[in-house]
C-alpha positions as CSV (number, residue, x, y, z in Angstrom):
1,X,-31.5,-16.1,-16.4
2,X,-34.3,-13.6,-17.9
3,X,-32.8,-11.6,-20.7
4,X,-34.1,-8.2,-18.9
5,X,-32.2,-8.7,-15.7
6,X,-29.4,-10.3,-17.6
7,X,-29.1,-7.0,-19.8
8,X,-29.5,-4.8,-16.7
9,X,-26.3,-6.9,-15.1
10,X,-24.9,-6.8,-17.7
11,X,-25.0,-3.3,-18.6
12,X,-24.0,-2.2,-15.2
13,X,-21.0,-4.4,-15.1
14,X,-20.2,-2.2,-18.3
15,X,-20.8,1.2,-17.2
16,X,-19.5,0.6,-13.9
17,X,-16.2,-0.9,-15.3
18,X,-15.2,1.6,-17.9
19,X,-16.4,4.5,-15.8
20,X,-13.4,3.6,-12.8
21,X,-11.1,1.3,-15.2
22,X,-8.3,3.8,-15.1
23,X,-8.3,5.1,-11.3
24,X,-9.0,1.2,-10.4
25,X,-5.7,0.4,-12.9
26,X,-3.5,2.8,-11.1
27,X,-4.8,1.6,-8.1
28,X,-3.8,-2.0,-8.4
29,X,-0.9,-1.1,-10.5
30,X,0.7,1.1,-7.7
31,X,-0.9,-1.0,-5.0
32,X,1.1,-4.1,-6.0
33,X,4.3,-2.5,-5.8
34,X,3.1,-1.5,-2.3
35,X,3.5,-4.7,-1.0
36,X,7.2,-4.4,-1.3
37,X,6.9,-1.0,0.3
38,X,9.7,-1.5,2.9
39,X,12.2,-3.4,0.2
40,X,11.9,-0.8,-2.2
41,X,12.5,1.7,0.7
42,X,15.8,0.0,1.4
43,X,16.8,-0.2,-1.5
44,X,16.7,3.0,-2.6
45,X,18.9,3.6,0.6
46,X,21.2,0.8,0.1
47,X,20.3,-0.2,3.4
48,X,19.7,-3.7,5.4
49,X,17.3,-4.3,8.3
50,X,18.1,-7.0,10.5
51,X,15.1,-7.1,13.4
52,X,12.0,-7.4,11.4
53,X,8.2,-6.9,12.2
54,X,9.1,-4.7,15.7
55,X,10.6,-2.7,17.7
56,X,14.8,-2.8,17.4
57,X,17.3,-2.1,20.1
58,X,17.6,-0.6,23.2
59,X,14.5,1.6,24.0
60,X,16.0,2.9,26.9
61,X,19.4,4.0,24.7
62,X,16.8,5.9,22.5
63,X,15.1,7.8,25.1
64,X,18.6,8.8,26.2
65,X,19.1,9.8,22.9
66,X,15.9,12.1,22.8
67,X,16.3,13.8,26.1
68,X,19.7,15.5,24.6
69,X,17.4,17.7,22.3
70,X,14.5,17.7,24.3
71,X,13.3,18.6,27.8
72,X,11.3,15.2,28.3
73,X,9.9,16.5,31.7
74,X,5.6,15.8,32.0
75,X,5.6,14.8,28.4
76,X,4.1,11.9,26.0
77,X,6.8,9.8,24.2
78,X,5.8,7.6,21.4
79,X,7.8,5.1,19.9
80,X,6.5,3.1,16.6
81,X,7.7,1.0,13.8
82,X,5.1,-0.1,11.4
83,X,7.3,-0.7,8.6
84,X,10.4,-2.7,8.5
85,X,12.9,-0.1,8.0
86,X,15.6,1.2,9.9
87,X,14.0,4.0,11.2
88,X,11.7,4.5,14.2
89,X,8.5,7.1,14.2
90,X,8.9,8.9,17.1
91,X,6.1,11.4,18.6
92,X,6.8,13.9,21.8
93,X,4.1,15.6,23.1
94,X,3.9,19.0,24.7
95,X,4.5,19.0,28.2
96,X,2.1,18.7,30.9
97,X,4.4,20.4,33.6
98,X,3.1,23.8,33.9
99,X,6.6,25.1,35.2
100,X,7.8,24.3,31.9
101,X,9.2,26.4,29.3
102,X,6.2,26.7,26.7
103,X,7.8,27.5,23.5
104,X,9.1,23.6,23.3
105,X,5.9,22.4,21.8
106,X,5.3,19.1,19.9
107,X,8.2,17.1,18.2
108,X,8.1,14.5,15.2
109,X,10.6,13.0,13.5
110,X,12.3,10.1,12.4
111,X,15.2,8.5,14.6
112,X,17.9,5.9,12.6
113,X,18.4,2.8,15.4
114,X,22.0,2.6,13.7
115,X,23.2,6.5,13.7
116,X,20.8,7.9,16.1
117,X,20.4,10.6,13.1
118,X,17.3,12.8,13.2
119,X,15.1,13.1,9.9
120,X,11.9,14.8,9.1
121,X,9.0,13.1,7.0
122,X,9.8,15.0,3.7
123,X,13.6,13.9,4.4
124,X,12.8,10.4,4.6
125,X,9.9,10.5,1.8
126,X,11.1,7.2,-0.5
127,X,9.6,5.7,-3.7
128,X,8.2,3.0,-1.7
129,X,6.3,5.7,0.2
130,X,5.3,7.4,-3.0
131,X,4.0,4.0,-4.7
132,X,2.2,3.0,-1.3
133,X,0.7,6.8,-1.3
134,X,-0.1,6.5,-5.2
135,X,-2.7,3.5,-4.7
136,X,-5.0,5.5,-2.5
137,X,-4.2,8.4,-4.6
138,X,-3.5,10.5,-1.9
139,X,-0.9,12.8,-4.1
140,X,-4.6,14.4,-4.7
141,X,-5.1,16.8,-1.7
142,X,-6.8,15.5,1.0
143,X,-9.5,14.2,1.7
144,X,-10.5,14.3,-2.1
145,X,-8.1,11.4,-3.4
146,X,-8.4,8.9,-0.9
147,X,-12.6,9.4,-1.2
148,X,-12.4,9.1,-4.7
149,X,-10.4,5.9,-4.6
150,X,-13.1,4.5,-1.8
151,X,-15.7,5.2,-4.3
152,X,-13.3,3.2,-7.0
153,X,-13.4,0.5,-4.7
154,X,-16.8,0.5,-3.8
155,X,-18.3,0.6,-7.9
156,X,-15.6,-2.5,-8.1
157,X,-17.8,-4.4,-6.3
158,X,-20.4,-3.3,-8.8
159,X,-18.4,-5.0,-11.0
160,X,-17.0,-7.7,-9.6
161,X,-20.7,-8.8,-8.5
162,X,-22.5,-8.3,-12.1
163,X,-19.6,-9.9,-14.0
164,X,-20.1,-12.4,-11.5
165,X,-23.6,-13.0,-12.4
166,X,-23.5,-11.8,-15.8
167,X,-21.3,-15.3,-16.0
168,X,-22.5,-17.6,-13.7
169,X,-24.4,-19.6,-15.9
170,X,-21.2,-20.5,-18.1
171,X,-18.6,-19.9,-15.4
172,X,-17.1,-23.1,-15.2
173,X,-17.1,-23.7,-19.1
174,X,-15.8,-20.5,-20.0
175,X,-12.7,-20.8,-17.2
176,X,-11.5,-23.2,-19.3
177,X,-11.5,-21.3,-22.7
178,X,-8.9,-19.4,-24.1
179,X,-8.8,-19.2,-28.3
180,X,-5.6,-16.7,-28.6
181,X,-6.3,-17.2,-32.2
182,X,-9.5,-16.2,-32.6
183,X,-10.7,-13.1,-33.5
184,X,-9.6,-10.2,-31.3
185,X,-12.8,-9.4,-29.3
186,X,-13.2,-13.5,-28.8
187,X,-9.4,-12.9,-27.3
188,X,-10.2,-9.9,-25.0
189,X,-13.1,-11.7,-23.6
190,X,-11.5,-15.0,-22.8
191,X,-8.4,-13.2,-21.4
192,X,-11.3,-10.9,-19.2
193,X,-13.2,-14.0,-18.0
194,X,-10.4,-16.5,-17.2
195,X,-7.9,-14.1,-15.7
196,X,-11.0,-12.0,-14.0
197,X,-12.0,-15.2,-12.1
198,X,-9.1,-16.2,-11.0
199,X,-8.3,-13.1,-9.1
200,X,-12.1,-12.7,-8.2
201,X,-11.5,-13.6,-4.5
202,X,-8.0,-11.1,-4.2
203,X,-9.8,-8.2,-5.9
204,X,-13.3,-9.0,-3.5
205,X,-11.2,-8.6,-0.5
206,X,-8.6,-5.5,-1.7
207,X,-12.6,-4.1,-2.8
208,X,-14.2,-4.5,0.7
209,X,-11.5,-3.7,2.6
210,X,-10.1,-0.5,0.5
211,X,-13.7,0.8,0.3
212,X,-14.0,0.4,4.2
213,X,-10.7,2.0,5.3
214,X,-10.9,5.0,2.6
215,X,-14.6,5.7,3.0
216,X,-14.8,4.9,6.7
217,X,-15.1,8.8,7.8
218,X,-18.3,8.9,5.9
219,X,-19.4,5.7,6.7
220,X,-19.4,6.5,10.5
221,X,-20.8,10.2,10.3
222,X,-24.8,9.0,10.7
223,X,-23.1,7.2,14.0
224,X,-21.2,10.5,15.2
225,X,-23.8,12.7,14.7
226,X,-26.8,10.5,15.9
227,X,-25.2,8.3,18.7
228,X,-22.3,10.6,20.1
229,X,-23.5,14.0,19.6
230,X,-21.1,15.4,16.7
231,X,-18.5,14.1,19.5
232,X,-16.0,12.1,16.9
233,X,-13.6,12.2,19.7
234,X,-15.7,9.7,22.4
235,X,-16.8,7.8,18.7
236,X,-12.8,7.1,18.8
237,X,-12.1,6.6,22.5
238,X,-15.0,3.7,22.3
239,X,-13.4,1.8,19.0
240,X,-9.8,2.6,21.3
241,X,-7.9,4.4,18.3
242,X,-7.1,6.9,21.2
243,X,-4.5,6.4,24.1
244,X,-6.3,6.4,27.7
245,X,-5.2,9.3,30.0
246,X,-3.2,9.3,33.3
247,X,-3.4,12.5,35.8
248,X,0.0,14.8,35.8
249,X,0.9,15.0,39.4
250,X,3.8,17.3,39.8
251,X,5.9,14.6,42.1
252,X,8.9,13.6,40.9
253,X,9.3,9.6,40.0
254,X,11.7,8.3,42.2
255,X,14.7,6.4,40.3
256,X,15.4,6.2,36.7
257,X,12.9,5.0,34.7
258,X,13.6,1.9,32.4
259,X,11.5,0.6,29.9
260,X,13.9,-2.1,28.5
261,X,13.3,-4.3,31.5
262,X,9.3,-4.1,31.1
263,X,9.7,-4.9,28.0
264,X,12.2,-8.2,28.9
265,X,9.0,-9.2,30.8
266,X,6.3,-8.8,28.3
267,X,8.0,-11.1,25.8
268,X,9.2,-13.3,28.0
269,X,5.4,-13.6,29.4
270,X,4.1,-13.7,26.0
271,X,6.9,-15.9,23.2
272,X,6.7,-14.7,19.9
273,X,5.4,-11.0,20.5
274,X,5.9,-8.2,18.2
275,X,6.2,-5.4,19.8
276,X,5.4,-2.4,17.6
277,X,5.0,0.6,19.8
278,X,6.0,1.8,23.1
279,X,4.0,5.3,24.8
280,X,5.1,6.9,27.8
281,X,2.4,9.0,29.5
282,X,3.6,11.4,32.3
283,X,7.7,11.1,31.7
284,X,9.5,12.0,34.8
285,X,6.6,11.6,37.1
286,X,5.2,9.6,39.9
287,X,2.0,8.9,37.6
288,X,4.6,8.2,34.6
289,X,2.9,4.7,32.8
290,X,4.2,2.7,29.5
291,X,2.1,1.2,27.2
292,X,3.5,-1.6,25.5
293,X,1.6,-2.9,22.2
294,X,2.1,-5.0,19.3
295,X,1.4,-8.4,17.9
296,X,1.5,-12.0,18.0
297,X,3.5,-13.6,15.1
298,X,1.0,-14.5,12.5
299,X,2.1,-18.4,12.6
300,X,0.5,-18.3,16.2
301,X,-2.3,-16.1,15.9
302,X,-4.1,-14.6,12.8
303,X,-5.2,-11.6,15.1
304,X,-3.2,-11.5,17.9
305,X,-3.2,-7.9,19.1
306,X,-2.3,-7.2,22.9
307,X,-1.3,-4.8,25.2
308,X,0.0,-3.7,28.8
309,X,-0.1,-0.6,30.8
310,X,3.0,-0.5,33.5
311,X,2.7,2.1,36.3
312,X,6.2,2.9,36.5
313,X,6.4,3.9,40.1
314,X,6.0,0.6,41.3
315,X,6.2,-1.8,37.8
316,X,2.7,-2.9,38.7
317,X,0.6,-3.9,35.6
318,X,-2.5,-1.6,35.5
319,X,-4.5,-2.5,32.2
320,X,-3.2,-5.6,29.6
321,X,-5.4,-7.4,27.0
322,X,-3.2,-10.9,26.5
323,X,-3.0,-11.5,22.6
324,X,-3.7,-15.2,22.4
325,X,-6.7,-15.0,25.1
326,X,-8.3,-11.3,25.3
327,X,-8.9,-10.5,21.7
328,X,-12.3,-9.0,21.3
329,X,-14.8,-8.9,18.3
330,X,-13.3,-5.2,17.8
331,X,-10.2,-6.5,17.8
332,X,-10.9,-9.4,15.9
333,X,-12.8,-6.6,13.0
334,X,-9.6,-4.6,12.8
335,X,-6.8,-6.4,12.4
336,X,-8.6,-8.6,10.5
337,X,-9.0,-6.3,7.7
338,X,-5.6,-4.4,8.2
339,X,-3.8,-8.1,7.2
340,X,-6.3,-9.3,4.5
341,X,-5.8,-5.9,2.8
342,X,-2.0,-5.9,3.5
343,X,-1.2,-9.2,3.3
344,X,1.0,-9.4,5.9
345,X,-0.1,-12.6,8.0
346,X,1.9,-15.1,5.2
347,X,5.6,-14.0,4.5
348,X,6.9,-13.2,1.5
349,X,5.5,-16.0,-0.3
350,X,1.9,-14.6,0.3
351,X,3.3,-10.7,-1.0
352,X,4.5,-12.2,-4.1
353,X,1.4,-14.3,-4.5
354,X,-0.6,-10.8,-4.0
355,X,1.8,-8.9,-6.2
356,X,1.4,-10.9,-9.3
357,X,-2.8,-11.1,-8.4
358,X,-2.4,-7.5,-9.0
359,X,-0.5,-7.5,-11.8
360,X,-3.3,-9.8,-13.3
361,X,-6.1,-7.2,-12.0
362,X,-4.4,-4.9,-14.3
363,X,-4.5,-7.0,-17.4
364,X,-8.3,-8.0,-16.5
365,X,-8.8,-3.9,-16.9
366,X,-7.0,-3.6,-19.7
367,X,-9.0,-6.3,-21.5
368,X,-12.6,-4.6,-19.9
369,X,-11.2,-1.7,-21.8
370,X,-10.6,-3.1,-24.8
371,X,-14.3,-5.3,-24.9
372,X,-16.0,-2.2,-24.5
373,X,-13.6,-0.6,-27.8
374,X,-14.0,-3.5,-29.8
375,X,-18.0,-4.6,-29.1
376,X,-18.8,-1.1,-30.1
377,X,-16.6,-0.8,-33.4
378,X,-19.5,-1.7,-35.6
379,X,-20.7,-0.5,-39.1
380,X,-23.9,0.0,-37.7
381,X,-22.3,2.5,-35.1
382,X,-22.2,6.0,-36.4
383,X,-18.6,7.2,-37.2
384,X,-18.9,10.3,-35.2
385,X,-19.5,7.8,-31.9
386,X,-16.5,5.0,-33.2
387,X,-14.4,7.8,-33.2
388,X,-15.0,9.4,-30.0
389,X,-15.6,5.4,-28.2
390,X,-12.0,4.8,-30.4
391,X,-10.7,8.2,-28.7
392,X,-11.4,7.7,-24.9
393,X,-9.9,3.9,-25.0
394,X,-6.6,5.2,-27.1
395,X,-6.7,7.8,-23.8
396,X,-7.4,5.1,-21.2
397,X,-4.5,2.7,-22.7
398,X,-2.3,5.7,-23.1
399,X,-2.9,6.2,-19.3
400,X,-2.3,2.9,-18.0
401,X,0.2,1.6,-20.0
402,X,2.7,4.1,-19.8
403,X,2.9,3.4,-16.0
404,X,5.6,0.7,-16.3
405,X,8.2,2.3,-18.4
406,X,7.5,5.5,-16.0
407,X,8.0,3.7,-12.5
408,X,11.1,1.7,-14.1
409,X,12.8,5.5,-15.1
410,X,11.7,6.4,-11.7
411,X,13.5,3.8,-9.7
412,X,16.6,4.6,-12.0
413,X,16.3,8.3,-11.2
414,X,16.0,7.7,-7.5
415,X,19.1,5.5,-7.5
416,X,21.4,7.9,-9.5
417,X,20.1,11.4,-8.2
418,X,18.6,9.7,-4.8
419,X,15.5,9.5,-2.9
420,X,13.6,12.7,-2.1
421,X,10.3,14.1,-2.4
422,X,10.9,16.9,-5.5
423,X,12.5,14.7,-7.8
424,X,10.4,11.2,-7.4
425,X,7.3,13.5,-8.4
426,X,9.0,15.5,-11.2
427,X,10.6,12.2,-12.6
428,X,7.5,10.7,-12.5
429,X,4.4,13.0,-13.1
430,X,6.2,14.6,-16.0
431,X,7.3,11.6,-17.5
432,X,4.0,9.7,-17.1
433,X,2.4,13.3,-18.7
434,X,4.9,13.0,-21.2
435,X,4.7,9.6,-22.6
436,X,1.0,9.7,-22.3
437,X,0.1,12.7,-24.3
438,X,2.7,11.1,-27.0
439,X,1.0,7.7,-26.8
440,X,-2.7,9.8,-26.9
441,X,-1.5,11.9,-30.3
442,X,0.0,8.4,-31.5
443,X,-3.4,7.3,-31.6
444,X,-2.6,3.9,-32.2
445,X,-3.2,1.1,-29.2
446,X,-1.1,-1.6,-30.8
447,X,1.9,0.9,-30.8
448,X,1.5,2.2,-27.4
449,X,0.9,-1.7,-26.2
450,X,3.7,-2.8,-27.9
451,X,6.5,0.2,-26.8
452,X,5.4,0.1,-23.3
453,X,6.4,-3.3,-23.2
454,X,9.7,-2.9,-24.6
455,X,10.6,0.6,-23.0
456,X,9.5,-0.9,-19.6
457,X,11.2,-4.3,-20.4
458,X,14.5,-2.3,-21.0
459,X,14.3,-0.1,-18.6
460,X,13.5,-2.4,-15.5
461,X,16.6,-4.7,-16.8
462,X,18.6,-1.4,-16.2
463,X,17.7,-1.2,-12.4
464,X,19.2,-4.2,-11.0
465,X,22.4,-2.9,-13.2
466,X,22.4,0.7,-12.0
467,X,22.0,-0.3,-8.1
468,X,24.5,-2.5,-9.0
469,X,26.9,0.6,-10.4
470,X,26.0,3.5,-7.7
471,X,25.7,1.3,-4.7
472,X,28.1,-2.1,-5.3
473,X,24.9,-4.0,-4.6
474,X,25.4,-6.5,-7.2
475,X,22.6,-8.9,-7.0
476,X,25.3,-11.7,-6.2
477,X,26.9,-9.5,-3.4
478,X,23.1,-8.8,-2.0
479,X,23.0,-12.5,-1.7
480,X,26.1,-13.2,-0.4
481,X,25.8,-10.5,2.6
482,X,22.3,-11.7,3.2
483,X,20.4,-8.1,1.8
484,X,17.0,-9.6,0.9
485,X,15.3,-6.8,1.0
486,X,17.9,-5.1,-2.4
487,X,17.8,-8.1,-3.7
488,X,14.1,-8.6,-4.1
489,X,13.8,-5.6,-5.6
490,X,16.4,-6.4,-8.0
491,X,15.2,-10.0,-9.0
492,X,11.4,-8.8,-9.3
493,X,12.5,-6.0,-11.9
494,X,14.6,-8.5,-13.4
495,X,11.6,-11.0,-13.8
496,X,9.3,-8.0,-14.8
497,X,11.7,-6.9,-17.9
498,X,12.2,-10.6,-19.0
499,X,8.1,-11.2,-19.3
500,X,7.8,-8.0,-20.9
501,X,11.0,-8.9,-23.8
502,X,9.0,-11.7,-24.3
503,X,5.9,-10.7,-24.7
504,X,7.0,-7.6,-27.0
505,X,9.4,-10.5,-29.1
506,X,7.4,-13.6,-29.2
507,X,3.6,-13.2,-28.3
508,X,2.6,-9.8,-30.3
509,X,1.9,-10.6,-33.5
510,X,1.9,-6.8,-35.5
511,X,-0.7,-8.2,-38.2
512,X,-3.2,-8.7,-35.7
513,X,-1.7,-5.5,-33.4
514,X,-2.9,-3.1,-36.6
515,X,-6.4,-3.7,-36.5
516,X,-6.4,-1.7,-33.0
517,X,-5.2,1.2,-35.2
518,X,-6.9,4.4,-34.3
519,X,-5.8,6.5,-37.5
């Protein structure tokens, strides 16, 4: 490798790193507790979900439900479940029947399948929804925090692709080096290189695909303005992320409709469907259709996405794209990336896999960080430049590494004082701003390593314990009545507080912790 090209590389794998290193940590960081988005959610409400990856129940029982608070009459009727939680998303349109009284407009809200109970979206706002919403910082007004963390993305492939290179001609050497005794920057690196390279594939795809679905809006503007006239609208229609449309036609439907027996036939014509959503166009009238869509279990079909469109009137099947033989390159393009970048398409075993892949991001980060400290704490550096290089790490650790003694006390605080919007973002901003400015005036890395461990070891012992006190979900009892979903949440905070005890007991070593001292 020329020396020119490899400084170039080289230096842009630096820049590039250090420059996104904290927005990429609390991406990762927050985006691995995101895979356990729908435990954490029922944990925090003590509850257990029994029908899993689709729609529960009796559709027909919910509609029922609906029609007691709402005239129904000409209107659009969504029902989804995209997570596996209790609760069903549910969407009513305003009515198309002219006749109608107009001050009904839209509905949205939340509908329990077990108490019928109607909730709003800051009512059922949960910790899992505030970690999922953290790693696309969208707690940053929109669109601002979800561009910035598409740009993250995107300069991590910067980085991935010159640390890559910057490698490649000792890649397979180096994977297989790892001197925890040497001296501290020899430590760093070979932690950075090793741990970077084995996560290199999980952090190229969570790269591409979080850079395409965060920055997609400005990656298809040349196309909306160009090919559809500033139309974004007919730009959606053709990628099908609308819902065709079917003419009102003031005639009564004769009968009562029932969508539990269209849907009977749909799975039994298609074994092993998920069904995810149901839409009702036209409710009431003689052009009333239901469009039923989902997918195929993953064990049958990696992207199996399929629909059909029932004309009510006489149960005829208008429109269907059949999941294991109608999939189309668009198809194929979307769900594709939805499953790599959730990781959905391989159980639990494949979330877990993914969660500690991200855990291992975070320490590749955290040793980029520390490199870039230690490679330019030189004599030959002026002081005035150590100290302000010295300052912006002891930030950028500060940062980071408060984050797990923070979303421990979180998950405590929800649990005792329960889950709501206010307090999950006062219990955790003003903690996280708390510790942080007290690790920043420490000034001292190997202190705020070494008490984020053991505050964050502590504290995630405590949750299993407190859902154990305030809900009777002992981890024994979760097992016993079958509760996965509390007792996953339990045994990974459990696991997480045992690593970090042992790390903070038997692998720092406070001789070799002071030289990181900043005063």
């Amino acid at each position: 490798m020329k020396r020119r090209i490899y400084n170039i590389m080289f230096h842009t794998h630096t820049v590039s790193g250090i420059v996104i290193s904290v927005a990429l940590y609390v991406i990762f960081f927050a985006g691995s507790f995101s895979f356990f988005r729908d435990e954490i959610a029922n944990w925090e409400r003590g509850e257990h979900v029994e029908v899993l990856d689709q729609l529960p129940g009796d559709i027909d029982s919910y509609i029922s439900h609906i029609k007691e608070d709402h005239n129904l009459q000409g209107r659009e009727i969504s029902l989804s479940h995209y997570y596996n939680e209790r609760n069903l998303n549910v969407y009513v349109s305003a009515s198309k029947d002219s006749a109608l009284n107009k001050k009904e407009e839209t509905a949205s809200f939340y509908l329990d399948t077990k108490n019928l109970e109607h909730s709003t979206y800051q009512e059922n706002y949960g910790l899992g929804e505030f970690l999922y919403r953290l790693h696309f910082l969208d707690q940053i007004p929109y669109p601002y925090g979800r561009y910035l963390s598409g740009f993250v993305a995107l300069f991590f492939l910067f980085a991935i692709f010159t640390g890559i290179y910057v490698h490649w001609d000792k890649i397979i050497s180096n994977f297989y080096v790892f001197r925890p005794w040497a001296k501290l920057k020899t430590l760093w690196t070979d932690t950075h290189t090793a741990l970077g390279l084995i996560g290199f594939p999980f952090q190229f795809v969570y790269a591409v695909t979080g850079a395409f679905f965060l920055l997609k809006g400005i990656l298809i503007l040349p196309t909306v303005m160009t090919l559809y006239g500033g139309d974004q609208n007919a730009l959606f229609e053709d990628l099908e992320y609308s819902h065709p449309e079917f003419e009102y036609t003031y005639k009564p439907l004769n009968g009562t409709p029932s969508i539990n027996q269209l849907i009977d036939q749909t799975l039994a014509d298609w074994p092993n469907y998920n069904l995810s959503e149901v839409h009702i166009f036209n409710y009431g009238d003689a052009n009333m259709h239901v469009a039923l869509s989902g997918q195929l279990d993953y064990k049958d079909k990696f992207s199996g996405y399929g629909y059909r469109i029932y004309r009510l009137e006489d149960e005829k099947i208008v429109d269907e794209r059949i999941p294991k033989e109608n999939n189309r390159y668009l198809d194929g393009v979307k769900n594709v990336l939805f499953r790599l970048h959730l990781s959905n398409y391989g159980g639990f075993g494949l979330r877990l896999v993914s969660f500690w892949l991200g855990i291992v991001s975070c320490i590749v980060i955290l040793s980029g960080i520390m490199i870039w400290l230690v490679a330019r704490d030189k004599k030959h550096i002026p002081e005035k430049r150590r100290k302000f290089n010295a300052a912006v790490a002891n930030i950028y650790m500060a940062i980071c590494l408060s984050m797990l003694p923070v979303t421990a006390f979180t998950f405590i605080v929800v649990k005792i004082y329960g889950a709501d919007k206010g307090p999950i973002f006062k219990s955790y901003f003003l903690s996280w701003l708390v510790l942080t400015c007290f690790f920043i005036f420490r000034k001292n890395i190997a202190y705020t390593n070494k008490w984020c461990l053991a505050s964050g070891g502590i504290l995630s012992l405590f949750i299993p314990l407190t859902n154990g006190l305030m809900s009777g979900y002992w981890p024994w009892v979760s097992y016993a009545k079958g509760y996965h979903e509390i007792l996953i949440v339990d045994l990974l905070f459990f696991t997480i507080g045992l690593l970090s005890l042992w790390v903070f007991f038997f692998k720092l070593d406070s001789k070799e912790n002071q030289r990181e001292s900043l005063t």
